[in-house]
N, C-alpha and C positions, 0 to 999 in steps of 0.2 A: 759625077764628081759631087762633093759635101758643098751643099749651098744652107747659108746659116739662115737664111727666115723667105721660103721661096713663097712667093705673093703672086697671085693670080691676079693679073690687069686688064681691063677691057672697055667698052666704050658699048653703050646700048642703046636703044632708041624702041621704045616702048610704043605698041602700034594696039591697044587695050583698051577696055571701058575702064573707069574709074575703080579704084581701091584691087586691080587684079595682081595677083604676085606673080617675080621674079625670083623664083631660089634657084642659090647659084651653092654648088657644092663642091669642095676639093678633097680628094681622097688616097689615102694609103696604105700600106701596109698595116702601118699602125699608128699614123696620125688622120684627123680627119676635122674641117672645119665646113661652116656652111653661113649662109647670108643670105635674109630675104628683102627683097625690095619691093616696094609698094607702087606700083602703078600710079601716080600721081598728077602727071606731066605727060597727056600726050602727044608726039611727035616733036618731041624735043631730046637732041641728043644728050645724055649724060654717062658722067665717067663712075666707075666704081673700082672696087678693089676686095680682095680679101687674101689678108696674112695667114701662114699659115702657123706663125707666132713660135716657133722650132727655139727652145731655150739651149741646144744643139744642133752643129751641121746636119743637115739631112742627107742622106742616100736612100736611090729607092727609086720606084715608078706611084707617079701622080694620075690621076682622073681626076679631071675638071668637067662637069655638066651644068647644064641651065635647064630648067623644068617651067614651063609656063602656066599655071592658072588662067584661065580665060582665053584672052585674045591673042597677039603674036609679039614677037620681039625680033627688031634687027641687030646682028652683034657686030662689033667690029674691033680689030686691032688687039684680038687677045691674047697676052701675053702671061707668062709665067718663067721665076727666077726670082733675083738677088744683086741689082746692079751689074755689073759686066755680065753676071751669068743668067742674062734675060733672055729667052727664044718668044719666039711668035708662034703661035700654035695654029696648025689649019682645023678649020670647023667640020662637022661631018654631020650634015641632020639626019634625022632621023626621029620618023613618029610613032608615037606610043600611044596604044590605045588606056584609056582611064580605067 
């Protein structure tokens, strides 16, 4: 269904040495945005978010991934949608060689 500005939600906890990135990217057919976060704080929970800023309803299939720099990262409660039209996404890891 058309979700008008579907936003990717999540909660992360950064387990890193200093200054290591977090890029968190959302993707689709033919939109696509991304977000990097700086390792700053570790082992402190924090929340993030990224819009995917849709100046129209969207339709379509989303990819959401998180790519770590350096050390590790725990994720929690990621969601993606538009108010009522929120779901919870389950995680799937999977490691990649550099």
């Amino acid at each position: 269904s058309d979700v008008h500005n579907p936003t990717l939600s999540f909660w992360y906890k950064p387990i890193l040495t200093e200054n290591d990135t977090l890029v968190v990217r959302l993707e689709g057919s033919t939109v696509s945005a991304s977000k990097s976060l700086i390792a700053n704080t570790t082992g402190e929970w924090q929340h993030a978010y990224l819009p995917l800023n849709q100046p129209h309803p969207f339709t379509g299939s989303l990819t959401a991934s998180f790519h770590v720099t350096g050390g590790q990262v725990l994720l929690d409660e990621v969601s993606l949608g538009d108010g009522p039209n929120t779901i919870f996404l389950p995680i799937i890891f999977r490691s990649v060689a550099p």
